[in-house]
N, C-alpha and C positions, 0 to 999 in steps of 0.2 A: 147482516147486510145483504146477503143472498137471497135472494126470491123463495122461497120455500117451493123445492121441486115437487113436490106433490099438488100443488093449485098452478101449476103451471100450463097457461094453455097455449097452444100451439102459434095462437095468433103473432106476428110479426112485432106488428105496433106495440102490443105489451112488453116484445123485447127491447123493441127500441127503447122505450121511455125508460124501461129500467136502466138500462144502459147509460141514459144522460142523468139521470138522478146518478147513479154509482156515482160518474162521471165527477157530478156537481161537490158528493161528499168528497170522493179523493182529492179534489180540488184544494179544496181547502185545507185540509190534512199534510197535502202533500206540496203545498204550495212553496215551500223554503224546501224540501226535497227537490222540487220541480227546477228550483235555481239553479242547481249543482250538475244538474242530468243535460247532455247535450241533445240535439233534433231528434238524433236519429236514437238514441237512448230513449227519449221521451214516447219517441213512433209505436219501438220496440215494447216498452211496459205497456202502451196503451192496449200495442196488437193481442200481447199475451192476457191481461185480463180481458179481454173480450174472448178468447178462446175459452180460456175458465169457462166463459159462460155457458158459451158456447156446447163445451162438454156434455152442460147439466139441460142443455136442450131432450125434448122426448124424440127430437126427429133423428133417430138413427142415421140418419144421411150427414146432416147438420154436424152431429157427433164425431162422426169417423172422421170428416174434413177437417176438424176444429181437434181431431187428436193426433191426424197426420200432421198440422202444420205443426203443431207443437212440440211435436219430434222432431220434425225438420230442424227447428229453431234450437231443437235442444243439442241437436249432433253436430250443425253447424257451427254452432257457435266455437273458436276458441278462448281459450285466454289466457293470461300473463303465469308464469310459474305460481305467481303469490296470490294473486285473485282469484274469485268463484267466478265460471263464469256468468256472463250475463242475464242470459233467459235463466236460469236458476236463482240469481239474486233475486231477478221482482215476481220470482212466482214461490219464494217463501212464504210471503205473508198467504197463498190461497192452499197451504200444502194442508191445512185440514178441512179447508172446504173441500178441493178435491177426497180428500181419505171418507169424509162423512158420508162424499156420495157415493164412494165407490162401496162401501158397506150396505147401501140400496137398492143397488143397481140389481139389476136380472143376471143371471149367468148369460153370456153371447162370446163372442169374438173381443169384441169391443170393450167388454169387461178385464178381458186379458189386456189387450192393450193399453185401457187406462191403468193396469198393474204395473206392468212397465214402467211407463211415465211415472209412477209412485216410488218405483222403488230406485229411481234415478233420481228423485227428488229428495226421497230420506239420505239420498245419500249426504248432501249438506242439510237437512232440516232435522234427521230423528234426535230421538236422544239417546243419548249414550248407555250402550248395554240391551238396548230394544231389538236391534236389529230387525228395521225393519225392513234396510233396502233387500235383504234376502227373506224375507218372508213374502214381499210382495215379489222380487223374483222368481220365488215358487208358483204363485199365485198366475206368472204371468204368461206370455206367449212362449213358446220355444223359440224363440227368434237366434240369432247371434249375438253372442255374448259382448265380442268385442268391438261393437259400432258405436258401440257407448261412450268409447273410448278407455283408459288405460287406467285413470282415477277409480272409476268406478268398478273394474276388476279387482282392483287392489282391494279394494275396501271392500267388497264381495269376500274373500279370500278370507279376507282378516274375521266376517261375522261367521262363516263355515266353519274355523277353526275353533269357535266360541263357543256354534251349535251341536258343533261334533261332539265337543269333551260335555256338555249337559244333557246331550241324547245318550251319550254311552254311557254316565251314571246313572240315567233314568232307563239303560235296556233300551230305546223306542231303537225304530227301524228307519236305517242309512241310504237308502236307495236314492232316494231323491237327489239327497247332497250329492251323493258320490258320480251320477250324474253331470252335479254342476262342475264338480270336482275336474270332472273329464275335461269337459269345455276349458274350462280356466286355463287349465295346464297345459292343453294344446294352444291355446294364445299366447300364454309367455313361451311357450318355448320357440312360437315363431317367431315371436318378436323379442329375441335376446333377453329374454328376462329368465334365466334358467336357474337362478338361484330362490327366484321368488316361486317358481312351481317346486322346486326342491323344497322348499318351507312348507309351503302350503300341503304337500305329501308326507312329510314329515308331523304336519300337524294331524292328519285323520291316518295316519297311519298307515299308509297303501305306496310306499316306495318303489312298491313292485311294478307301477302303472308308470314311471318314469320309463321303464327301458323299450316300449313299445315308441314312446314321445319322443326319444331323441333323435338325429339323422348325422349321418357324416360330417355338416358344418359346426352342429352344437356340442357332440360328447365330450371333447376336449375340456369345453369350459364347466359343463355341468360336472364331472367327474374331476375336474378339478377346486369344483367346488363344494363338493360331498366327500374328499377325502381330507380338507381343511376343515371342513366341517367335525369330522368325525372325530378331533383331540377334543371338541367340549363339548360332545356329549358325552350323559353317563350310560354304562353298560346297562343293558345290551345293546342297546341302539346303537352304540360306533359301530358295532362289527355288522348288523346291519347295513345300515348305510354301505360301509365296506365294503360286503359281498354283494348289494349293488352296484358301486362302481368298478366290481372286477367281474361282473357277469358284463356290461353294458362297454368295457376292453376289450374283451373276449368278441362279443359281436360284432364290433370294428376289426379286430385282428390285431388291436394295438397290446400284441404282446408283451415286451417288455414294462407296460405301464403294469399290466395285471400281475406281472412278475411280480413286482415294487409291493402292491396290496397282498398279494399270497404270504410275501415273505414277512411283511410286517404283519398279516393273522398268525403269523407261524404255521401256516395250513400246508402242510407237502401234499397233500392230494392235489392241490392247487397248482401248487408246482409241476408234480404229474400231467396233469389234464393241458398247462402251456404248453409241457415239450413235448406231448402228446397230438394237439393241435395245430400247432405249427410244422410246417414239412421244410423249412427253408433252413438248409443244414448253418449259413452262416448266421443266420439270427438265435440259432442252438446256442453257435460261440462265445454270442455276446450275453447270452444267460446265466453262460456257465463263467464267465466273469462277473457277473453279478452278484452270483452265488457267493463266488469265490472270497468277494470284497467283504459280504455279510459274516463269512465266518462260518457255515453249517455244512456239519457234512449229508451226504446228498449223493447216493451211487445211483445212478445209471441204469439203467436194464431195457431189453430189447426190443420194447414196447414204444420208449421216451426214442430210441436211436438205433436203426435197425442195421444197419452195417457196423461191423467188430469194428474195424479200424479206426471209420468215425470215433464210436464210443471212446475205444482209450484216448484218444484226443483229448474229447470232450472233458474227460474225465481226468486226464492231465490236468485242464484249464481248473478244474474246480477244484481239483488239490492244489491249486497255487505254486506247483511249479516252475509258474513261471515269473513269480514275484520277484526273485531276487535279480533275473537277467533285463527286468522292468526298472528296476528299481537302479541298476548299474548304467541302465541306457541314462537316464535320469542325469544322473549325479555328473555322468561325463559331458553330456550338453550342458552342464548348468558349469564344469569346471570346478568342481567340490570334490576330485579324487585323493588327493597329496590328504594324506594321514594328518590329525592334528593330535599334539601333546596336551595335557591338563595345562603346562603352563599358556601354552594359546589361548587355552579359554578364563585362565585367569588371569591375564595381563596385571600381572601384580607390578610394572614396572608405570604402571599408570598412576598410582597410587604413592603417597608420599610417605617417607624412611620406613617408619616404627613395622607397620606392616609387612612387609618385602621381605625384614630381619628376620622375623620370626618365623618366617617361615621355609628359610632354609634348612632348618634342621629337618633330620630324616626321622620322623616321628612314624611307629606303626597306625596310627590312627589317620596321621596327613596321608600317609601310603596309599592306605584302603578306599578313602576320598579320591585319592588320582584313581586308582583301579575303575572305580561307579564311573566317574568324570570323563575317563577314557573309554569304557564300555559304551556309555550313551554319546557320547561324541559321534566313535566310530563306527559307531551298530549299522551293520550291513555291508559294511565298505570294504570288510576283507583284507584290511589292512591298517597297523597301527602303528606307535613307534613305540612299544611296551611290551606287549607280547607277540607277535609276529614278526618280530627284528629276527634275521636270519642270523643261524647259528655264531659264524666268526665276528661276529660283533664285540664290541670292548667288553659285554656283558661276562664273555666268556664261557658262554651255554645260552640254547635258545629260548630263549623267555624263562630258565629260569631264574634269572637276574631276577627279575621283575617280581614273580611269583615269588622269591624267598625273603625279598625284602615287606611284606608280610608277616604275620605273628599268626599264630594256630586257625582261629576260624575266616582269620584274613584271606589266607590263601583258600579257603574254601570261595570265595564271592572273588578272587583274583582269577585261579583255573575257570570259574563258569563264567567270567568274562571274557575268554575267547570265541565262548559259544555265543554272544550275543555280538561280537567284532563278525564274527563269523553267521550274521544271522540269515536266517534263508537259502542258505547256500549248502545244502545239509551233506553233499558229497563229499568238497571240500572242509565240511565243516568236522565231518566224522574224522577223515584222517589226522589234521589237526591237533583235534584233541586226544586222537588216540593213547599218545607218548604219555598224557597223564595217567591213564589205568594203570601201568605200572609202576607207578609210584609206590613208594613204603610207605608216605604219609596219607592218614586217613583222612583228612583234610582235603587234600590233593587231589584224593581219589572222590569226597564228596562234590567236591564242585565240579571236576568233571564230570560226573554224572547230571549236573544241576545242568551245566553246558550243553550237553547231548540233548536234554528236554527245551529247554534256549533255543538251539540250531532247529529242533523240529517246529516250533513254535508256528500254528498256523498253515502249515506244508499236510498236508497230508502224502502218506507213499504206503503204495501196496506192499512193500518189503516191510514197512515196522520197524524199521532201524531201532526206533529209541525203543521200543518194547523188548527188544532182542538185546539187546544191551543193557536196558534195565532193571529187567525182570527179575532178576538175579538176585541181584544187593537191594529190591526190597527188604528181606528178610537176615540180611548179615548181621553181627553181634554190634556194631561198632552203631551207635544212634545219630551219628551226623551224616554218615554213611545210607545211613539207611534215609532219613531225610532228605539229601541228594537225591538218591533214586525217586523217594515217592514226591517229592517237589517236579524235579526233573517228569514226570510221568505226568501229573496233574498237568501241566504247562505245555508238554507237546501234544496230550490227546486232551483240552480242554475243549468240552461241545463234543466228543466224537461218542457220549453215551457206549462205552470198549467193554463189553461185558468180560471178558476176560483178564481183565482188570479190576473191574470192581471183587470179584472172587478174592484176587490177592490182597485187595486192599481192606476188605472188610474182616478178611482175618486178621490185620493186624488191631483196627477195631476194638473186636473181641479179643482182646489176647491182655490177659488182667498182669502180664509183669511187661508189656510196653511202657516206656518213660512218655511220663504227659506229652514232651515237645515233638516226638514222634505220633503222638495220637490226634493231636493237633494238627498239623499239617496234611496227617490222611485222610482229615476230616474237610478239610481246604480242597485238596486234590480232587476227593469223590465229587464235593461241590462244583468244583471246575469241570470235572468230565460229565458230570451230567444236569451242567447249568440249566434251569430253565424245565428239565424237564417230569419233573415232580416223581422222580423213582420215589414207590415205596420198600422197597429192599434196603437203597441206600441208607431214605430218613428213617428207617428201624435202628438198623446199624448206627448211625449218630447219635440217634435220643437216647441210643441204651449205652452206648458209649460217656453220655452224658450225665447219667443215671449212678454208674458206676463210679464217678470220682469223689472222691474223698472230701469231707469238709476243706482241711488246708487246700486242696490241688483247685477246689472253684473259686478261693481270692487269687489263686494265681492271674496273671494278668495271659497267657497263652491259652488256656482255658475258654477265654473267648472268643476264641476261634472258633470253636465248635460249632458256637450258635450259628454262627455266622457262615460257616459250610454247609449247616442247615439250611441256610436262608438260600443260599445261591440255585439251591436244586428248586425254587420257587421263582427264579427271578425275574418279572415282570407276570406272573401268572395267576395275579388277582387272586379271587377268590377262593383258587383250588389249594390256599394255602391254611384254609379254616381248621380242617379237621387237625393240624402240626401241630396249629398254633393253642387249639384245646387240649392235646399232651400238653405244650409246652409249659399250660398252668399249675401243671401237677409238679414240676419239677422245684429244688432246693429255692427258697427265695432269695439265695443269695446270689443266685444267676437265674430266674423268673423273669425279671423284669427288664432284664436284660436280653435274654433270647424274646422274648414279647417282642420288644421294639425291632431287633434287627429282622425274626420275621415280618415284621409289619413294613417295615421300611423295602426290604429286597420285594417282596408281594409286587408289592406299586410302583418297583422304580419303572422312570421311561414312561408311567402311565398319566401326570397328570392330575391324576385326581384330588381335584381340592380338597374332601371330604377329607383324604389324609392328613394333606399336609393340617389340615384344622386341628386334628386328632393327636398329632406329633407337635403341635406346636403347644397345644394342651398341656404335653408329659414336661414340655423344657422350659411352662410358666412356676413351675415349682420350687420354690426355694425349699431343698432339701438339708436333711443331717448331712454330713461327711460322710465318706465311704458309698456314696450310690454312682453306679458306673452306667445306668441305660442309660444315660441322659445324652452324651456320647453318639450312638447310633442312632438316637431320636431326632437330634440334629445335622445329622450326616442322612436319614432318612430325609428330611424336609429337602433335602438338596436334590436327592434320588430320585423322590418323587415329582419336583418340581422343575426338572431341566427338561421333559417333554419339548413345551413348546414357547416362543420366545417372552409369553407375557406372563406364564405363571414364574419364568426365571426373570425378570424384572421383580416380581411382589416379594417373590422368594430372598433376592437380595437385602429389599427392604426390612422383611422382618427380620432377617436375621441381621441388619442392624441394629432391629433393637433390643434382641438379644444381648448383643454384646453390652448395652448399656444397664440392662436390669436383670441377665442373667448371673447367675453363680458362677465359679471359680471352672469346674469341670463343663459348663455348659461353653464359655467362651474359648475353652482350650480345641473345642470340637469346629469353633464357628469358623477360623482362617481353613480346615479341611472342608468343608462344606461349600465355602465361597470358589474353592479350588476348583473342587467337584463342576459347579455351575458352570465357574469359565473355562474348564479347560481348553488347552491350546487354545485360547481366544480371547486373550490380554485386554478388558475392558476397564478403563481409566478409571471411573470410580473403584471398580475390585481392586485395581492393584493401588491407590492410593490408601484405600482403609488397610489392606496387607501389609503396605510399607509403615502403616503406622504400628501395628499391630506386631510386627517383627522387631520394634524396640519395646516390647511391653516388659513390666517386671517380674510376669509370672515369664519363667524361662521358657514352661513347655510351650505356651499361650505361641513364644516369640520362635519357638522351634516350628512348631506347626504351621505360621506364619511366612516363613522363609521355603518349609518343603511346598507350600502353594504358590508360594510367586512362581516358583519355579512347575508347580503345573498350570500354572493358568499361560506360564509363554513357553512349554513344551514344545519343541521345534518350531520355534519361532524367530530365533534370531533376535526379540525384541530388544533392542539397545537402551529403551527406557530401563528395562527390568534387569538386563547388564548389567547398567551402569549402579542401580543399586543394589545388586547383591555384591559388587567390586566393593563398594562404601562399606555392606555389613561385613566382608571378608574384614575390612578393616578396623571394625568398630570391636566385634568379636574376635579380636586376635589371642586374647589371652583365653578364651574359653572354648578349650577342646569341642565341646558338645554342639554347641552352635555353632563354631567353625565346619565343622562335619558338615550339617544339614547345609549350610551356605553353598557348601563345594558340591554337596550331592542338586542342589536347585541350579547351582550354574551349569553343572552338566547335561541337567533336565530342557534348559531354555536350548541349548544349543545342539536338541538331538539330533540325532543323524546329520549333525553342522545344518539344520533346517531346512531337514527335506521330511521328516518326519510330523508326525500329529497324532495326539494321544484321543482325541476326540471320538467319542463308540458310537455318535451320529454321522452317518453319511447319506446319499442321493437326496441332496437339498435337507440333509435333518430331516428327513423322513424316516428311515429304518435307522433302529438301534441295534447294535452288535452287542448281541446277550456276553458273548465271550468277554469282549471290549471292556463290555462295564462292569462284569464281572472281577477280571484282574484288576482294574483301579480301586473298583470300592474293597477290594481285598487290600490293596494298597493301606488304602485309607484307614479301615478297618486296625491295621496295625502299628500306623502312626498315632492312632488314639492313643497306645503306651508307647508313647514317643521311646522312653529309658528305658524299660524294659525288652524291648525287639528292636528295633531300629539302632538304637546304640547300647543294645547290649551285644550278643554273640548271635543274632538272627536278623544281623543286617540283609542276609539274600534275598530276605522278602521284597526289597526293592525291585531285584529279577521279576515280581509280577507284573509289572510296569507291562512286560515286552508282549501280552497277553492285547495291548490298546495300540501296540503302535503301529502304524500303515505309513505306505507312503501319501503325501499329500500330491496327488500329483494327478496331472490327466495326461495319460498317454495314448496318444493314435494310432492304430495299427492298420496294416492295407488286412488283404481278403487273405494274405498268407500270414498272415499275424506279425509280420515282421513293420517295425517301429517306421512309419511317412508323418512326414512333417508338413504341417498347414498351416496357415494363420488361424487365430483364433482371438476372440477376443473374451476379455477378463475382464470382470467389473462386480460390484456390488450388485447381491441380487435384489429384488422388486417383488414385492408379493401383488400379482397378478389380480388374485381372487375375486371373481364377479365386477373385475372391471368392460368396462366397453369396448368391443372392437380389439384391436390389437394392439395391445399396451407393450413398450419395451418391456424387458423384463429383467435387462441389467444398465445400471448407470454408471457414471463416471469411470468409463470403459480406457483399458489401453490393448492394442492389437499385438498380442506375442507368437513367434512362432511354436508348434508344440515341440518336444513335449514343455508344461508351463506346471507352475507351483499355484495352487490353489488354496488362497487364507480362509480363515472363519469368515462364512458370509460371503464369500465372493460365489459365483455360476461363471460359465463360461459359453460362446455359442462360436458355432464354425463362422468365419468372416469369408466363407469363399464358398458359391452354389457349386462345386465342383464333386466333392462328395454329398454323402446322406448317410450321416452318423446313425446306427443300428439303435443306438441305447438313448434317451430322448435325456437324460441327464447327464453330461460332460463329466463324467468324474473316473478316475480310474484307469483302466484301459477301455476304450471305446472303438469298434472298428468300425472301419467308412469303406462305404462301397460306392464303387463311380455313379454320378449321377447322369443316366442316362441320357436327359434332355438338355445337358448343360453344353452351352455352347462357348466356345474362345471367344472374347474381343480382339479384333483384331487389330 
């Protein structure tokens, strides 16, 4: 219908005519179109096909006029979210007229500029996978990118990332793009679009160009949008991303965010270089409470802190020193001091006859249950009415009333529960317990030593107390004895990598007439002292330890522990766990497949990664023979791996529903510890409804395992739902010792520290996981898998690893002298922010408390008053607030 530009002559009137012929066909064509189209709709299509023609004029003059208005009309235009706009609807039907001719055309000026117009137009005409609005982009002016408007960037962005990954298989050369690349990204990031430049740099792979593009109003959001980013991607690109948003911290000076990132790379150079950086001694303070909360030790030296005095401060705050005198400010505002008995927490007078009766008898087993019950009740508090009742009490000796109503390994987890009454408090804590050492019972003497590792638990001190105290009775004849000490040890220096410790402990290792349950625990201990950080010393000393037991001793059920202290020296360290995991093929197949999965599982906790959990769900579709035990750790793995971040522990849930329905006997005995795992401290209704079911199942262990997870899923929580039903199973299970036990040990779990505590290894917003933290639980866990063997046989103290996860749940304010000021604050459910617009609250259904305040699963908290300017940009913890200079009184 076009004139053929090639016989096209200059003359006027030949245009004209053409024009009214067009005119006469579209007439007709269009004439039921023409109905629908209003005046100025009608004016507008007429205008633009006459430019068309316009364009294909030879009068260069004519052309540029007829291709500026057409820009004009095309930038002007707006339109509706849902519509194209206008001048682009009716100049679809000319968009290959135009291209035919622009394939004609001469190289000039005008050439480019009809590229433009082209590649604005493919933008709703090409076809899919052409890309051609970025071909004729290339093609086009250098002009700006974004007068285009916002569409057409987008869409730009999106063919770049197409071009980039088929030039880089084909080798060709990026210069061009990366150019565009430039442009792009300088437009969204001025116009708040900071998540779509983050993509699009993440698509050609130049992240590094972001930290030039940010400015003081956007980093916030972009680095908070590249560290949400960075739980789905796969490696190596989180850490990537990563160490861009803690270079692009750094360049603002927003210290403590880059702390947050260093600590989650586990990178201590990182660490170095902030408190190297920063010269403002109090924002040192609030680092080294950071630290302190993550759990890692971390010395000082004169580079990070160049005045001695400062340093030991500092270096006080990071041994946690000062936890317990936090943790007491705490409990006296809340009014939680007065000591509570087991019977408080089991209100058996609530409950009707049959129950109540039977449980007045003075049973060694109900005993031992009060002991755990009272331990986690009181943990911290320094006070109980059990064993801290002063001497002239009706007991008639101080505590040890208590202590001897007890039977042999009883009193061992009896004695090391003053060290957990006694937690954090290591001065008080030492004298205390001292009276046990000299006991004649070896029992006595084991759990005081278990205590002494208890009281250090988390503290670090330059003296070593518990090393100087325990060092000793490593090596004594007596094996429960010696267990104390090396348990005790593991427990106060877990994460402190103590090389003078591994010495003593890998002799016991090797040492071929150690009894298994001693070999065992030394293997837990090393794991714990040097979680996470992949010693090959250690995993020699294990695997060969491993190597050397006997057919009968690897069905033993403490045997796997081994693997499992194996695993911890991996924990969260991905891939550096390959070359273990290729011994670990060489070993007995009657524990192969069992140290396999718990390596696999510790590898990836905290990480995430789906590939795993795919892989482990793989091992627990198997309907096996009897006697196969990895199945256990394969689904206590899916849990490790998947509690990251909140949507892989939603799917994770799910499958391991349906696990329970078409899993085997050992695979559902694992699923109530798994579900624990996810919710810990953080009691979510469907979890504890399948748990409450599952806690009357008829497989016993199924229902023991069961009951020990209600009780960590409301782990200082006070939860009154989970109360009231574990009071119901006290009473359901009164006639069976076994499950009565675990009952009494979950109701002491819900009510820890009377709920100021939280077993949760996620803190600052679930961000950073405490290696230690989740270390002690899944040791925990690890040894609830033989419920009857360890737990209610003669190694109930393994419950003491518990105290490896517990903190307080709390946010405490301190002024500039560290001492505890109280402000309002407010508490609320938190809001994920990420790549929203503008300034999104960021907590809802808020109530305004004064500090200090208890902080649940899920909640944030923000100062309600401009008066201070909290140091650490996450409320959790201890946080110090420095006056805010420009804050004025109302008056």
């Amino acid at each position: 219908m076009a004139p053929d530009p090639n016989s096209a002559s200059g003359s006027g009137t030949r245009d004209e005519a053409t024009v009214k012929v067009l005119a006469k066909d579209q007439k007709k064509k269009d004439e039921k179109k023409d109905e629908d189209l209003s005046e100025e709709d009608l004016a507008l299509k007429q205008q633009l096909e006459l430019y068309v023609e316009r364009v294909q004029d030879t009068d260069p003059g004519l052309q540029k006029a007829a291709l500026e208005s057409m820009r004009q009309e095309i930038r002007t235009s707006t339109s509706s979210m849902t519509s194209v706009p206008k001048p682009l609807k009716f100049l679809r039907p000319h968009y290959g007229t135009l291209k035919a001719y622009y394939e004609i055309m001469g190289e000039s000026d005008l050439k480019k500029y009809l590229a433009d117009i082209l590649s604005v137009l493919a933008l709703t005409m090409s076809a899919e996978g052409e890309r051609e609005s970025l071909k004729f982009r290339l093609l086009g002016s250098e002009g700006d990118i974004g007068s285009w408007g916002h569409e057409y960037v987008r869409n730009l962005a999106g063919e770049i990332s197409q071009e980039y990954a088929k030039r880089q298989t084909e080798e060709a050369p990026i210069d061009d793009l990366m150019e565009l690349v430039q442009q792009i990204v300088a437009f969204h990031m001025k116009h708040n679009a900071e998540p779509e430049a983050v993509d699009l740099l993440m698509e050609v792979e130049d992240l590094d160009l972001l930290v030039e593009h940010v400015d003081s109003t956007n980093f916030k959001r972009t680095c908070l949008y590249l560290t949400s980013a960075a739980r789905y991607l796969p490696g190596p690109d989180d850490i990537l991303v990563l160490d861009i948003a803690y270079m692009i911290y750094l360049k603002f000076d927003e210290y403590p965010n880059a702390l947050q990132i260093a600590l989650f790379l586990d990178n201590l150079q990182y660490v170095k270089q902030i408190f190297t950086s920063c010269d403002d001694l109090l924002m040192k303070k609030q680092f080294c409470y950071i630290i302190a909360r993550h759990g890692i030790e971390f010395e000082l030296d004169d580079d990070m802190v160049v005045e001695d005095e400062d340093r030991y401060a500092l270096q006080d705050i990071i041994n946690n020193s000062k936890l317990s005198e936090g943790y007491l400010t705490l409990a006296r505002d809340i009014e939680v001091m007065e000591p509570k008995s087991p019977e408080d927490i089991y209100k058996a007078h609530l409950l009707d006859g049959r129950a109540s009766a039977g449980a007045s008898v003075d049973s060694a087993r109900q005993n031992l249950a009060a002991t755990f019950v009272n331990a986690f009740v009181n943990a911290g508090f320094g006070q109980d009415k059990l064993m801290t009742v002063p001497a002239d009490a009706s007991s008639g000796g101080a505590s040890g009333g208590w202590l001897f109503k007890n039977k042999e390994h009883g009193k061992a987890s009896a004695a090391a529960s003053l060290g957990m009454i006694l937690l954090w408090d290591v001065d008080s804590g030492l004298a205390q317990i001292d009276k046990y050492f000299h006991s004649s019972d070896s029992h006595v003497i084991a759990g005081a030593l278990l205590g002494v590792g208890i009281v250090n638990c988390n503290i670090n001190n330059d003296c070593d107390p518990a090393l100087a105290l325990l060092g000793d009775y490593v090596n004594k004849e007596d094996p429960s004895i010696r267990i104390g000490a090396i348990m005790g040890l593991g427990i106060s220096y877990a994460g402190s990598q103590n090389d003078q410790i591994r010495f003593k402990l890998t002799a016991i290792l090797n040492d071929a007439k150690a009894p298994l349950d001693v070999i065992a625990f030394t293997a837990i201990s090393l794991g714990l002292i040097y979680v996470g950080s992949c010693n090959e010393e250690v995993a020699q000393a294990i695997i060969f330890a491993l190597m050397d037991r006997s057919e009968s001793e690897l069905g033993e059920p403490l045997t796997r522990l081994l693997p499992l202290g194996l695993g911890l020296l991996y924990l969260g360290k991905q891939e550096s766990v390959e070359a273990t995991a290729e011994v670990s093929k060489t070993f007995n197949e009657k524990i192969r497949k069992y140290c396999d999965m718990t390596l696999l599982s510790c590898a990836y906790a905290g990480t995430g990664n789906v590939l795993k959990v795919q892989n482990l769900l793989g091992h627990c579709a198997q309907h096996l023979e009897k006697g196969e035990t990895h199945q256990g750790p394969a689904v206590l793995g899916i849990a490790m791996v998947a509690m990251a971040e909140e949507l892989g522990l939603e799917m994770a849930i799910r499958s391991l529903e349906h696990l329970l329905q078409y899993g085997e006997q050992n695979i559902r005995r694992a699923i109530p510890l798994a579900l624990g795992l996810l919710c810990i401290s953080n009691p979510k209704v469907n979890v504890m409804d399948t748990l409450s079911r599952l806690s009357h199942d008829t497989d016993s262990e199924v229902a023991m395992a069961a009951v020990i997870s209600l009780g960590l899923i409301g782990a200082g929580t006070n939860n009154a739902r989970i109360a009231g039903m574990l009071r119901n199973l006290s009473s359901y299970y009164y006639k069976d010792a076994n499950l009565l036990f675990c009952v009494r040990i979950a109701q002491g779990l819900v009510h820890l520290g009377k709920g100021l505590l939280t077993l949760n290894p996620f803190h600052s917003d679930r961000f950073l996981l405490s290696p230690v933290a989740l270390a002690g639980i899944t040791t925990l866990l690890f040894a609830c898998l033989e419920m009857k063997a360890i737990i209610l046989g003669k190694y109930h103290y393994v419950l003491y690893y518990v105290v490896l996860a517990m903190q307080p749940r709390m946010l405490l304010t301190v002024d500039e002298n560290l001492k505890p000021l109280s402000v309002p604050v407010r508490v609320g459910q938190a809001v994920d922010v990420v790549g929203q617009a503008g300034r999104p609250k960021t907590i809802t259904g808020f109530q305004t408390h004064s500090t200090p305040v208890l902080l649940a699963a899920g909640d944030r908290a923000e100062l309600a008053t401009e008066k201070y300017i909290p140091l650490s940009p996450i409320l959790e913890g201890f946080v110090i607030l420095k006056e805010n200079p420009d804050y004025k009184e109302d008056n």
